[in-house]
KEVEX-968292 format. One record per residue: residue number from 1; chain; residue in three letters; x, y, z of N, C-alpha, C, CB in turn. Coordinates in nm, 2 decimals. Atoms other than C-alpha are relative to their C-alpha. Glycine has a CB too. Example, Ala and Ser with C-alpha at 12.3 -4.5 7.8 and 13.67 -1.06 7.14 Angstrom:
<recs>
<1 'A' 'Ala' <0.09 -0.12 0.00> <1.23 -0.45 0.78> <0.09 0.12 0.00> <-0.10 0.00 0.12>> <2 'A' 'Ser' <-0.09 -0.11 0.00> <1.37 -0.11 0.71> <-0.08 0.11 0.08> <0.04 0.05 -0.14>> 
</recs>
This chain:
<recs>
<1 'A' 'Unk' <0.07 0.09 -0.09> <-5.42 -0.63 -0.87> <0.05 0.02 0.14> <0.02 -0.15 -0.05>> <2 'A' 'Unk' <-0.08 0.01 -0.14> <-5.41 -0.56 -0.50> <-0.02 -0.14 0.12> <-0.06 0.15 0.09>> <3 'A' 'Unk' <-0.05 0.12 -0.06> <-5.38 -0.94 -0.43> <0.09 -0.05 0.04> <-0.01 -0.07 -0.04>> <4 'A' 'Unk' <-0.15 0.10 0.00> <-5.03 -0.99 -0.46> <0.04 0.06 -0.08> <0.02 -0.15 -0.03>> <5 'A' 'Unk' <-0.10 -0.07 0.13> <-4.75 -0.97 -0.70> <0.03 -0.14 -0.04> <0.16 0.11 0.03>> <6 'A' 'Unk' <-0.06 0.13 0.09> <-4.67 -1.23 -0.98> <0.09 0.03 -0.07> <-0.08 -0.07 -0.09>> <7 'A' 'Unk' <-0.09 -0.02 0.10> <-4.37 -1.28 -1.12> <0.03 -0.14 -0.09> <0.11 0.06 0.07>> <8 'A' 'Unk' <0.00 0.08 0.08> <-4.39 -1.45 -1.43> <0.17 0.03 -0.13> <-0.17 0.02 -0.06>> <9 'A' 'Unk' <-0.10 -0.05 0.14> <-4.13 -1.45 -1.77> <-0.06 -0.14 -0.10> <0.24 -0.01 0.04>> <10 'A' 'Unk' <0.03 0.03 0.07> <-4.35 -1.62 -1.98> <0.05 0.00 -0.18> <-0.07 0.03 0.04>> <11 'A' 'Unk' <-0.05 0.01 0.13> <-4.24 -1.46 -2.29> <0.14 -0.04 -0.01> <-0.01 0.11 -0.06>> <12 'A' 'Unk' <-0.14 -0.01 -0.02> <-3.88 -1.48 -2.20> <-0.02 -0.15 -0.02> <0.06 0.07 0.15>> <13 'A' 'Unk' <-0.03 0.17 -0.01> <-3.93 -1.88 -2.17> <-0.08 -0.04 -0.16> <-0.09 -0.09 0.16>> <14 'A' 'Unk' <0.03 0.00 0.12> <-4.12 -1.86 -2.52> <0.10 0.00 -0.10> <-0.08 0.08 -0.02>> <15 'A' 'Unk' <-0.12 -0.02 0.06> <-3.81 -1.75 -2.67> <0.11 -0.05 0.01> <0.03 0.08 0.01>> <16 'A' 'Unk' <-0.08 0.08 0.01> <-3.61 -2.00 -2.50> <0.00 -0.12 -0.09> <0.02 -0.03 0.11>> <17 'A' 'Unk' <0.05 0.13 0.09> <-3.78 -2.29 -2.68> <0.04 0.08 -0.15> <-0.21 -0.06 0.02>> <18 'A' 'Unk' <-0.03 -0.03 0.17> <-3.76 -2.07 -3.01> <0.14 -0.02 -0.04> <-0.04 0.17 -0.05>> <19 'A' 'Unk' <-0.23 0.00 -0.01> <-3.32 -2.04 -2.96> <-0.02 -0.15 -0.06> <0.13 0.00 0.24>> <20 'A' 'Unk' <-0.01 0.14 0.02> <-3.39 -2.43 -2.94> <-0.02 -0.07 -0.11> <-0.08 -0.05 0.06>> <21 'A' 'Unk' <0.01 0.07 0.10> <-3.59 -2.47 -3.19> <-0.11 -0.12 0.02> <0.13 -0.04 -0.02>> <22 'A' 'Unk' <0.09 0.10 -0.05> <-3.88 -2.70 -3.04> <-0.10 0.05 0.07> <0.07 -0.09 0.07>> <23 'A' 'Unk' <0.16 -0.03 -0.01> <-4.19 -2.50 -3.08> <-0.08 -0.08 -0.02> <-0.06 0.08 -0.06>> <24 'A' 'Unk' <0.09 0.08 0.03> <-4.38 -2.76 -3.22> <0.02 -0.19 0.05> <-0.01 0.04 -0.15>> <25 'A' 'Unk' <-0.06 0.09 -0.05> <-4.24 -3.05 -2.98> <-0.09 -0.06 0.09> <0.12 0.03 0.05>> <26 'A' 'Unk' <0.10 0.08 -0.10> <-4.42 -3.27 -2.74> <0.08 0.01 0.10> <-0.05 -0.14 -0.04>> <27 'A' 'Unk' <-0.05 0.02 -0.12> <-4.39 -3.16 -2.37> <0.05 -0.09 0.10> <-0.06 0.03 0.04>> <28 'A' 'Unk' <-0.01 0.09 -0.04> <-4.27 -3.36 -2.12> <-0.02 0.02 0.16> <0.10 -0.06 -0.05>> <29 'A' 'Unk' <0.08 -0.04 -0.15> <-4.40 -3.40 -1.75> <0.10 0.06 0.10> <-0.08 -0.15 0.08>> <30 'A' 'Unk' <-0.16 -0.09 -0.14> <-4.04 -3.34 -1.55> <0.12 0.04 -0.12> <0.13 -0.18 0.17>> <31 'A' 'Unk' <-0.13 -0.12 0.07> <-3.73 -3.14 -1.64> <0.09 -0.11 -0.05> <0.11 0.12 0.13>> <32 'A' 'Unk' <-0.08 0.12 0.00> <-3.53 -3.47 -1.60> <-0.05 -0.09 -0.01> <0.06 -0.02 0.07>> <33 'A' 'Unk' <-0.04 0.14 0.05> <-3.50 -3.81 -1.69> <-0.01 -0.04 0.17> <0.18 -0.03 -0.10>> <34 'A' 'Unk' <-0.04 0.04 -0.12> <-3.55 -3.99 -1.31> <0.14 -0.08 -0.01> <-0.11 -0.09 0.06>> <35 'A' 'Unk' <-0.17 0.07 -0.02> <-3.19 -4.11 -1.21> <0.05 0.01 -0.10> <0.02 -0.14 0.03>> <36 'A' 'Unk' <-0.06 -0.01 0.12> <-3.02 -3.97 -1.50> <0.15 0.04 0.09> <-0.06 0.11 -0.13>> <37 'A' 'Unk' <-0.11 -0.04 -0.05> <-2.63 -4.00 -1.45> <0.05 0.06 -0.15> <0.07 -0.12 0.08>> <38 'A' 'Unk' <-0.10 -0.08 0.11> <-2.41 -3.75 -1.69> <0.13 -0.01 0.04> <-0.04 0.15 -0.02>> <39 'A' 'Unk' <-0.18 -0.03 -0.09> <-2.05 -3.74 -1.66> <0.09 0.08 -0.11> <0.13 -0.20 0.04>> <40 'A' 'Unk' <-0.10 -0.06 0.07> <-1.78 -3.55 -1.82> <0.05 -0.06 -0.09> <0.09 0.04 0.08>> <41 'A' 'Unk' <-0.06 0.14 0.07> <-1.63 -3.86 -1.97> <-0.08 -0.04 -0.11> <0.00 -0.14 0.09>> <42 'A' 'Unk' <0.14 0.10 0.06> <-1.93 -3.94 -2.19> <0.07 -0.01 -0.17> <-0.22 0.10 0.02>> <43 'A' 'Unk' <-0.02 0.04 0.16> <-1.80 -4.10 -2.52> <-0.11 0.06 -0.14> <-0.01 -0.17 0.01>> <44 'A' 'Unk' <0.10 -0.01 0.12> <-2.11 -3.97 -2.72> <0.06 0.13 -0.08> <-0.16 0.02 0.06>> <45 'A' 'Unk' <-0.06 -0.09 0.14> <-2.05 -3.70 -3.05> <0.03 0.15 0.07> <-0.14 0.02 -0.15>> <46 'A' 'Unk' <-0.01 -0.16 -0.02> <-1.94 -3.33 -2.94> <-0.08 0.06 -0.06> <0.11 0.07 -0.03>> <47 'A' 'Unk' <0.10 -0.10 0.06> <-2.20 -3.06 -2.99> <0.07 0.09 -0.05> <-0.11 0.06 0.10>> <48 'A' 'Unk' <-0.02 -0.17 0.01> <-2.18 -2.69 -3.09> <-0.03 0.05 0.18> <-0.15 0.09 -0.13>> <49 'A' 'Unk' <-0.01 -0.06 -0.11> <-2.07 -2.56 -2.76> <-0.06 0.13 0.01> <0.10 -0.01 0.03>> <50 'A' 'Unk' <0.10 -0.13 0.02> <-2.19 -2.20 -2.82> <-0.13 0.01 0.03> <-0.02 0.03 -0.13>> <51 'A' 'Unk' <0.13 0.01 0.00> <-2.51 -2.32 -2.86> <-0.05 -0.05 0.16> <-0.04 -0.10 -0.12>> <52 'A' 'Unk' <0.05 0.03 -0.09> <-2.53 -2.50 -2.58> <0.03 0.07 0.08> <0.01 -0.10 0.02>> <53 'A' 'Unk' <-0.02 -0.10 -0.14> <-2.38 -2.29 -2.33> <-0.14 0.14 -0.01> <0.20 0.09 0.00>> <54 'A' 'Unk' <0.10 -0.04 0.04> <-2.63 -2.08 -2.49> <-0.12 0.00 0.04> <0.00 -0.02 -0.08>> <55 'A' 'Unk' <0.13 0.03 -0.05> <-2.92 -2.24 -2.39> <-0.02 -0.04 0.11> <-0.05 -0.08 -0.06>> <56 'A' 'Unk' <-0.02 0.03 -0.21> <-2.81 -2.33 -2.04> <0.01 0.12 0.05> <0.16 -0.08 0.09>> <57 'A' 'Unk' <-0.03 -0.11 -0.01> <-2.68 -2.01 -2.01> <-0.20 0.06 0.05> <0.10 0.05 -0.15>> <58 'A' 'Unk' <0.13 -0.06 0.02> <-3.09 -1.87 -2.10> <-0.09 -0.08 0.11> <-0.05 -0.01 -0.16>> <59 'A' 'Unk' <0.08 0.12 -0.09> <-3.25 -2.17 -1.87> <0.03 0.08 0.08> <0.03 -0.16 0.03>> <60 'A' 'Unk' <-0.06 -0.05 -0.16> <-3.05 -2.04 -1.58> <-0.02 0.12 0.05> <0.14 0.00 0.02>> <61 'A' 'Unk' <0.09 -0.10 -0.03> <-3.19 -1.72 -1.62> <-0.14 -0.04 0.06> <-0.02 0.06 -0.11>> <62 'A' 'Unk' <0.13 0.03 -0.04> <-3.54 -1.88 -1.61> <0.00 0.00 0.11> <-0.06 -0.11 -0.04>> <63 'A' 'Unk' <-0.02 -0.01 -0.17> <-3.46 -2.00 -1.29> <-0.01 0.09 0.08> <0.10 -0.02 0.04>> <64 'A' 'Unk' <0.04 -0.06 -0.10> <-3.53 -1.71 -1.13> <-0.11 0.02 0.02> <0.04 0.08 0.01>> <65 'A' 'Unk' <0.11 0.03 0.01> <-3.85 -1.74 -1.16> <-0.11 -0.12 -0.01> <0.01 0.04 -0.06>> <66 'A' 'Unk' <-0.01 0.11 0.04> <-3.84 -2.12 -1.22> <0.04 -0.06 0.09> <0.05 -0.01 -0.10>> <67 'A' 'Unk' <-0.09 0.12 -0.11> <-3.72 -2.34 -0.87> <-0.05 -0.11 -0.04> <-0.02 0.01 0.18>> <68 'A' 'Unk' <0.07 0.12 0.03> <-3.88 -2.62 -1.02> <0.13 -0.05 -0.12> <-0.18 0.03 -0.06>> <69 'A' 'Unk' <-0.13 0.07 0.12> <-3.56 -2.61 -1.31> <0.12 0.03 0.07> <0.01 0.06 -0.18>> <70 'A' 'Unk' <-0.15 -0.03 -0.04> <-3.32 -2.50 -1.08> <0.13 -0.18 0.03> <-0.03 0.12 0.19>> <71 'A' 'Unk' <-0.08 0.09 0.01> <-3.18 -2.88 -1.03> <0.03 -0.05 -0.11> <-0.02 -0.07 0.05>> <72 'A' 'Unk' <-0.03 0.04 0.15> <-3.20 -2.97 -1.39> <0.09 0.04 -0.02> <-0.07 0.03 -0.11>> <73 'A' 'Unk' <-0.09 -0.09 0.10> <-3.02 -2.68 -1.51> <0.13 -0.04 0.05> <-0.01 0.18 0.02>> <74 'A' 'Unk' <-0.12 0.01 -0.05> <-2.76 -2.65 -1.26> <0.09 -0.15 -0.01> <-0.03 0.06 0.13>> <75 'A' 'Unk' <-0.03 0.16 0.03> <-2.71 -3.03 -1.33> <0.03 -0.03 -0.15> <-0.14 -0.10 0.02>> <76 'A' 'Unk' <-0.03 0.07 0.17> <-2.67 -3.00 -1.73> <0.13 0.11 0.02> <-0.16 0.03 -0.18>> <77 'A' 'Unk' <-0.12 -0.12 0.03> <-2.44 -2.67 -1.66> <0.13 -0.07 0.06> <-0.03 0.17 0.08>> <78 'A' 'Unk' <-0.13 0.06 -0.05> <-2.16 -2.91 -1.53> <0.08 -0.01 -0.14> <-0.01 -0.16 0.08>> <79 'A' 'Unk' <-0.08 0.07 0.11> <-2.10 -2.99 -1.87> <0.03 0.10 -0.12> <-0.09 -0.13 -0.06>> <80 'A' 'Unk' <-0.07 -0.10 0.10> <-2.00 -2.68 -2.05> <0.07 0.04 -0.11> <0.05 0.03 0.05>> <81 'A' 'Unk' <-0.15 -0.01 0.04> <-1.69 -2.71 -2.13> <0.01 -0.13 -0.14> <0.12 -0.06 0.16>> <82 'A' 'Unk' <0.06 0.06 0.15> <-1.76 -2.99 -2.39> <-0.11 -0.12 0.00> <0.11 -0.06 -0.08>> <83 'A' 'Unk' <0.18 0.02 0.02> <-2.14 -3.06 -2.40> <0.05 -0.11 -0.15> <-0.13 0.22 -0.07>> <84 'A' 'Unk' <0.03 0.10 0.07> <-2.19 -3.39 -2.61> <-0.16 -0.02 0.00> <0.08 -0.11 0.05>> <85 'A' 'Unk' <0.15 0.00 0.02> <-2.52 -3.49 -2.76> <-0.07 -0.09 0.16> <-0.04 -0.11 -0.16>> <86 'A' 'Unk' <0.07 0.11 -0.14> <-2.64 -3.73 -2.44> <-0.04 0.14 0.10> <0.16 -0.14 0.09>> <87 'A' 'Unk' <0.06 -0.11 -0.06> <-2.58 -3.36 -2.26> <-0.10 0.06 -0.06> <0.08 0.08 0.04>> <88 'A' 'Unk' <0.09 -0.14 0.02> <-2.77 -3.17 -2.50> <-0.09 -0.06 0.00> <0.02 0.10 -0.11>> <89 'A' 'Unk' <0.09 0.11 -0.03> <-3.03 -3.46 -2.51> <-0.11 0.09 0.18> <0.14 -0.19 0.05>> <90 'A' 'Unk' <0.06 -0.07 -0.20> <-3.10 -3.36 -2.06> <-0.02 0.15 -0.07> <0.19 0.02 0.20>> <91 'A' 'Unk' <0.04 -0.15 0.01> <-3.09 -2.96 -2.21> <-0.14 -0.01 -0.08> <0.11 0.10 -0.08>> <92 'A' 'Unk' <0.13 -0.03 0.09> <-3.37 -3.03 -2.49> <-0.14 -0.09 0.09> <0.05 -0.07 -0.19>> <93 'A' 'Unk' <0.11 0.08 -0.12> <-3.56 -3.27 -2.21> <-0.09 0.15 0.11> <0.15 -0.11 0.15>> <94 'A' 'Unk' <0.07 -0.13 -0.08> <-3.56 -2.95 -2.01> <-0.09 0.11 -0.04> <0.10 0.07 0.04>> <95 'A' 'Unk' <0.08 -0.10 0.08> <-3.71 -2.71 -2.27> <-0.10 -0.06 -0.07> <0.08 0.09 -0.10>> <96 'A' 'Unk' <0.19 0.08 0.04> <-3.98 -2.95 -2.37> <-0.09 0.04 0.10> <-0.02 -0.20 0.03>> <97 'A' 'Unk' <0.10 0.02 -0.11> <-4.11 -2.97 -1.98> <-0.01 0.19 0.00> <0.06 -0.11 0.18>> <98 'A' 'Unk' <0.03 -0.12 0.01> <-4.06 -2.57 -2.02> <-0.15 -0.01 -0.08> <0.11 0.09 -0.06>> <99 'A' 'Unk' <0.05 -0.03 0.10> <-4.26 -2.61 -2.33> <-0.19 0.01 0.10> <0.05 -0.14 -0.14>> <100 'A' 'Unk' <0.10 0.06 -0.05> <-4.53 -2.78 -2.10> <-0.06 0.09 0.12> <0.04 -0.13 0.04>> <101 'A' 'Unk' <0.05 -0.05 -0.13> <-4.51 -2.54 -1.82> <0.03 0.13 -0.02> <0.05 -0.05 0.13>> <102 'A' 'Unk' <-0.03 -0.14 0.10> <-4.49 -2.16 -2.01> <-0.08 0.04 0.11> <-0.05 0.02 -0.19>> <103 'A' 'Unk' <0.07 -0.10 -0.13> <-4.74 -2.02 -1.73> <0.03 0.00 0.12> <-0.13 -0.01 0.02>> <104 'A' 'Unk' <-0.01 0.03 -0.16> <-4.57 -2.13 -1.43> <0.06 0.15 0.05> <0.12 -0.17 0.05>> <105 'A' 'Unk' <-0.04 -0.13 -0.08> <-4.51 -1.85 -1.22> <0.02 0.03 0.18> <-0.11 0.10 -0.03>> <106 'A' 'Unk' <-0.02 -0.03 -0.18> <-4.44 -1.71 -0.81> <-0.09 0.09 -0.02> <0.16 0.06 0.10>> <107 'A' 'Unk' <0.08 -0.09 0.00> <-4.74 -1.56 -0.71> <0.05 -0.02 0.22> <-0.19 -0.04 -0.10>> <108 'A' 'Unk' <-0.01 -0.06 -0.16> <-4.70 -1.36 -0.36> <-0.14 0.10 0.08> <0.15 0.12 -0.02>> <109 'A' 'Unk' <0.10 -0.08 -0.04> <-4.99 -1.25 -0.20> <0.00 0.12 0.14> <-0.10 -0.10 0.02>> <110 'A' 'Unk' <-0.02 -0.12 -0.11> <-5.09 -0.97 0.02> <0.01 -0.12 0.17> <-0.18 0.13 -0.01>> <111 'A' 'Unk' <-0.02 0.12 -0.11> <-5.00 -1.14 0.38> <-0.07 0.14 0.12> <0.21 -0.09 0.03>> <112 'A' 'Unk' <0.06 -0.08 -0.04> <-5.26 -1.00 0.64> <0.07 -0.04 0.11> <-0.14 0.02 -0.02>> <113 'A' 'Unk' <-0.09 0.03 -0.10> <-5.04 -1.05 0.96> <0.07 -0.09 0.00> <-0.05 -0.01 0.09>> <114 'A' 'Unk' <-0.15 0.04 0.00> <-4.77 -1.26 1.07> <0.01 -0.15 -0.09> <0.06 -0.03 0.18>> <115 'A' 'Unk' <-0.05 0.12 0.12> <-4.63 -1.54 0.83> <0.12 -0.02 0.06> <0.03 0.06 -0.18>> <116 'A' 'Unk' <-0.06 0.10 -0.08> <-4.47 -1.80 0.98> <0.18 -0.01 -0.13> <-0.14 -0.18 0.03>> <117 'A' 'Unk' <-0.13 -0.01 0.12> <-4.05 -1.82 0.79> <0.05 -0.15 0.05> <0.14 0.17 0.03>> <118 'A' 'Unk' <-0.03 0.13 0.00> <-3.99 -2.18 0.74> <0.12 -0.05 -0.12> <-0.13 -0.07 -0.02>> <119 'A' 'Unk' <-0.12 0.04 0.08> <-3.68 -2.39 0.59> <-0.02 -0.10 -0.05> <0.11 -0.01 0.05>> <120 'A' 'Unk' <-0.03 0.13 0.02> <-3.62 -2.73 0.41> <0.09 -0.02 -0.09> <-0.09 -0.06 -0.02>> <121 'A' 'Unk' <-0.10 0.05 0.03> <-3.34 -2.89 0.32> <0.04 -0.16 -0.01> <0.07 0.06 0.06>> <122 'A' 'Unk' <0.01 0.14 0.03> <-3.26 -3.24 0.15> <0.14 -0.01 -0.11> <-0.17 -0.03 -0.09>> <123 'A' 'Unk' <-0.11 0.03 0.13> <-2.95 -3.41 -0.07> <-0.02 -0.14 -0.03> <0.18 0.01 0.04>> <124 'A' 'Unk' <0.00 0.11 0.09> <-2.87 -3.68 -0.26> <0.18 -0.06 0.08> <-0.01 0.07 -0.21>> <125 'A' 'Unk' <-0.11 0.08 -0.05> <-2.54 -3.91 -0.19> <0.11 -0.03 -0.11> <-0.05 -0.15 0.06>> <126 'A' 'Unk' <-0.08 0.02 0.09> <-2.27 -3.85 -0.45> <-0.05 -0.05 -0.12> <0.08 -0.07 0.05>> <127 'A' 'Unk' <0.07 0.02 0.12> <-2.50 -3.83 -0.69> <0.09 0.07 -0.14> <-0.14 0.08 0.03>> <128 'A' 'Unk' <-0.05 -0.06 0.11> <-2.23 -3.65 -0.91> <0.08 -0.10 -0.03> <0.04 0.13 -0.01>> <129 'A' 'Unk' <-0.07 0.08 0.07> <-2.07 -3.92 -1.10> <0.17 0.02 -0.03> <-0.08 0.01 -0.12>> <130 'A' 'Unk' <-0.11 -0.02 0.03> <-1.75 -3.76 -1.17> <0.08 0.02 0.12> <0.01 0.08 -0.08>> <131 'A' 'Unk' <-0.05 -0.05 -0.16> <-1.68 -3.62 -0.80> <-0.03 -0.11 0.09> <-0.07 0.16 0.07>> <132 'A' 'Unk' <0.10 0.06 -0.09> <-1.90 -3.84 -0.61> <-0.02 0.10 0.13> <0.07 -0.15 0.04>> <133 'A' 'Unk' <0.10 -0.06 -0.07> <-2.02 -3.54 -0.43> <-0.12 -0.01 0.00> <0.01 0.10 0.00>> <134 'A' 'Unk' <0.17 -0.04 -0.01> <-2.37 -3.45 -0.32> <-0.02 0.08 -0.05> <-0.06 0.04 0.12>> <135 'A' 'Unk' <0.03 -0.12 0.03> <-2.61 -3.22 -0.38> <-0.10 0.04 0.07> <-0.01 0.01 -0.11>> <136 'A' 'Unk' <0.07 -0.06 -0.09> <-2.77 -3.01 -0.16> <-0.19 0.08 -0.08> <0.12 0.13 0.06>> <137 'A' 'Unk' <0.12 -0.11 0.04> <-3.14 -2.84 -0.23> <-0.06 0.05 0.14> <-0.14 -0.08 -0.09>> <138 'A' 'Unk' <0.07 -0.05 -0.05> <-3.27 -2.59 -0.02> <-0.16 0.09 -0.01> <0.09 0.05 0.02>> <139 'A' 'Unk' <0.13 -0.15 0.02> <-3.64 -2.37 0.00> <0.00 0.04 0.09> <-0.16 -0.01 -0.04>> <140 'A' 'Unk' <0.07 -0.10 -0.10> <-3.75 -2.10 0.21> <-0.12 0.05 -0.01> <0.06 0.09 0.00>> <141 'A' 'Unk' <0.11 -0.12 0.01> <-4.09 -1.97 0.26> <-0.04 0.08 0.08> <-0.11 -0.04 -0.02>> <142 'A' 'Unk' <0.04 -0.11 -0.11> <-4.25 -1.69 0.42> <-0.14 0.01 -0.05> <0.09 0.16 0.00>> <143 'A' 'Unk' <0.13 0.01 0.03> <-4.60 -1.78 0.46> <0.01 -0.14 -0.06> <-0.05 0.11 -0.10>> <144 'A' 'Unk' <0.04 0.08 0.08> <-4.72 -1.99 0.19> <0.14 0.03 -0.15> <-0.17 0.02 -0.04>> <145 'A' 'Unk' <-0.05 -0.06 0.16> <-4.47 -1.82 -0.08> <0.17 -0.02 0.04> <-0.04 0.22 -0.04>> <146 'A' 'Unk' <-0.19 0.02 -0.03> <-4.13 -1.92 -0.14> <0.07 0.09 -0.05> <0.09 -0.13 -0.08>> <147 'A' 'Unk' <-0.11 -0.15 0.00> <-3.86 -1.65 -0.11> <0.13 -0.07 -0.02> <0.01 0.12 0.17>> <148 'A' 'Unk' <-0.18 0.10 0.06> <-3.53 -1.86 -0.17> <0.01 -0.12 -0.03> <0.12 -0.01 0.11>> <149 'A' 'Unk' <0.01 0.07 0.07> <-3.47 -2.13 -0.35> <0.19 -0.08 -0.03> <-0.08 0.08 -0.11>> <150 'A' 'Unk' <-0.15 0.07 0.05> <-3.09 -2.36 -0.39> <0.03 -0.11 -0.04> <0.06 -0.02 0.08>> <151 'A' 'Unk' <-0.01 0.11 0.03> <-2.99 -2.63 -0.56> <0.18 -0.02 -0.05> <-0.12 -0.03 -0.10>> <152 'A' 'Unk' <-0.19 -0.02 0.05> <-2.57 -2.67 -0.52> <0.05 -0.12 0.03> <0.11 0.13 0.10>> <153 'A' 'Unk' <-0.02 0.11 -0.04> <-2.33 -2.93 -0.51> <0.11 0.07 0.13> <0.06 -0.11 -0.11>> <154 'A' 'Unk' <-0.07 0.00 -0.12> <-2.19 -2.97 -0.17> <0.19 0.00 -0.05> <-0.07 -0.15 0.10>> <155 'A' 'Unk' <-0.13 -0.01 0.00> <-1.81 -2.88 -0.14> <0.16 -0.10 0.01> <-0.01 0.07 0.08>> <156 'A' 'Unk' <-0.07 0.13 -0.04> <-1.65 -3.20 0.00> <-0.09 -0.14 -0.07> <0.00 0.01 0.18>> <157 'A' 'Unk' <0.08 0.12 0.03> <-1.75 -3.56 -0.07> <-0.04 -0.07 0.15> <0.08 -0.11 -0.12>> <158 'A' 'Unk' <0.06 0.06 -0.13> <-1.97 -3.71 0.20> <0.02 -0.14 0.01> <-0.14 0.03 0.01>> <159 'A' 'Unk' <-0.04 0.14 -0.03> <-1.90 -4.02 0.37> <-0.13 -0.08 -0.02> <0.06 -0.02 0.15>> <160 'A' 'Unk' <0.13 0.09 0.04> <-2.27 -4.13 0.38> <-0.12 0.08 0.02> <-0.02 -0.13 0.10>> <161 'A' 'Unk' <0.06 -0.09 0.06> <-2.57 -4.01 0.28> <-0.08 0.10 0.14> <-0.10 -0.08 -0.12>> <162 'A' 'Unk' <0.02 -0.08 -0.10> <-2.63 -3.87 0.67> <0.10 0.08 0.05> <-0.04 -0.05 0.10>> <163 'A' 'Unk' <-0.10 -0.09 0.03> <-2.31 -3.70 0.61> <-0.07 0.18 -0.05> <0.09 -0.08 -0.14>> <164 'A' 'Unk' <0.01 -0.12 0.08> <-2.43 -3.51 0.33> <-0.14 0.06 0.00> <0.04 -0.04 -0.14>> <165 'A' 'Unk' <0.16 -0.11 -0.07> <-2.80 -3.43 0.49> <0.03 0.09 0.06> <-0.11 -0.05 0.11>> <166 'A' 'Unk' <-0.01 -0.15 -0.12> <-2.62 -3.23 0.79> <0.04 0.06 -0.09> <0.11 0.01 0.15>> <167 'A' 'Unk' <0.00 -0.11 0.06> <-2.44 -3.05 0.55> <-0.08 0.09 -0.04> <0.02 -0.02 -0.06>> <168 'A' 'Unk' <0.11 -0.02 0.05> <-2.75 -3.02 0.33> <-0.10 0.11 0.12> <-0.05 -0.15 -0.03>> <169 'A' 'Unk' <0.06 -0.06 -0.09> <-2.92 -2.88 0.66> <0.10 0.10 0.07> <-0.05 -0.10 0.09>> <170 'A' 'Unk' <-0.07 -0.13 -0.10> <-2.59 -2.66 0.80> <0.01 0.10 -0.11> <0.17 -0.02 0.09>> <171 'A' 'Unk' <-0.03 -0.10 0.08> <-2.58 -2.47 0.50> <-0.16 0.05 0.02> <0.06 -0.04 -0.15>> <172 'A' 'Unk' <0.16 -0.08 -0.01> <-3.00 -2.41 0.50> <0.04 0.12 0.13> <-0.16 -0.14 0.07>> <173 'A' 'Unk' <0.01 -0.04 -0.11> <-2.94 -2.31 0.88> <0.12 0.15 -0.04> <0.03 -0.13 0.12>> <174 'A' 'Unk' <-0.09 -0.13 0.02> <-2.65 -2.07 0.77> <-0.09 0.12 -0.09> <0.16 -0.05 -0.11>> <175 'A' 'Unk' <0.12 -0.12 0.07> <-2.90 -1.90 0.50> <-0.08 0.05 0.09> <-0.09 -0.05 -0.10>> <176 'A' 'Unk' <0.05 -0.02 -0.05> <-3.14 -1.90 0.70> <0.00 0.15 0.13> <0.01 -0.11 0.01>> <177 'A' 'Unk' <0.00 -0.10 -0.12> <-2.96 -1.69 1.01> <0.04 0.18 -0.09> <0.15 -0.06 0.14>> 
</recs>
């Protein structure tokens, strides 16, 4: 097609739900739970860690293809080290809304002159429960098409939540140059 280029991993995300186990599951509209807090601490039953790093592990692949799960993921992969059901609960949340969105893809089209290179950047306010850091999200587009994609937790803990915007915005501006 000399429209563009798509880059999809359709099958690749078919095969994540199969690992799971929840082909025949009922999608769900977002990756996440709105305002779901997780913490390290969480009294609920220990999983099979294997598994789960497993299936975070395979998400976080998606993600490259996927900026729409890059805050989920990188949000259930805090919990690694010992994944309890409540975490693996947010991971099987996430591979539902996959379930729901198997064709999503970056499509990049042909760009017939100049394409304007735009940034944005946004956080949250110690949204991580255990640190009470932030977390930063960044995009980039060139044109209409997004070319970079971030979703990290900020390094320090912010004093307030126009703390942890400039951050949020001196790290874009650092990518950026």
């Amino acid at each position: 097609d000399d429209s563009g280029i798509t880059l999809r991993q359709t099958a690749y995300a078919k095969r994540v739900v199969e690992l799971a186990g929840l082909t025949d599951c009922n999608p769900t509209l977002t990756p996440m739970e709105e305002r779901l807090k997780l913490s390290r601490d969480s009294t609920t039953e220990e999983v099979d860690a294997t598994q789960y790093r497993r299936l975070v592990g395979s998400l976080r692949y998606l993600t490259h293809t996927r900026p729409d799960l890059a805050f989920s993921v990188g949000y259930v992969s805090r919990f690694m080290q010992r994944p309890t059901t409540e975490h693996q609960q947010a991971v099987k949340r996430i591979i539902r809304y996959v379930v729901g969105t198997l064709d999503h893809d970056l499509y990049y089209p042909r760009c017939p002159g100049k394409a304007h290179f735009i940034g944005y950047s946004d956080s949250d306010h110690a949204g991580d429960i255990d640190t009470s850091k932030s977390m930063s999200g960044i995009l980039f587009f060139l044109g209409e098409c997004l070319v970079s994609w971030q979703s990290v937790k900020q390094q320090v803990v912010a004093l307030s939540s126009c703390e942890a915007e400039y951050m949020a915005a001196s790290a874009a501006s650092t990518q950026a140059l």
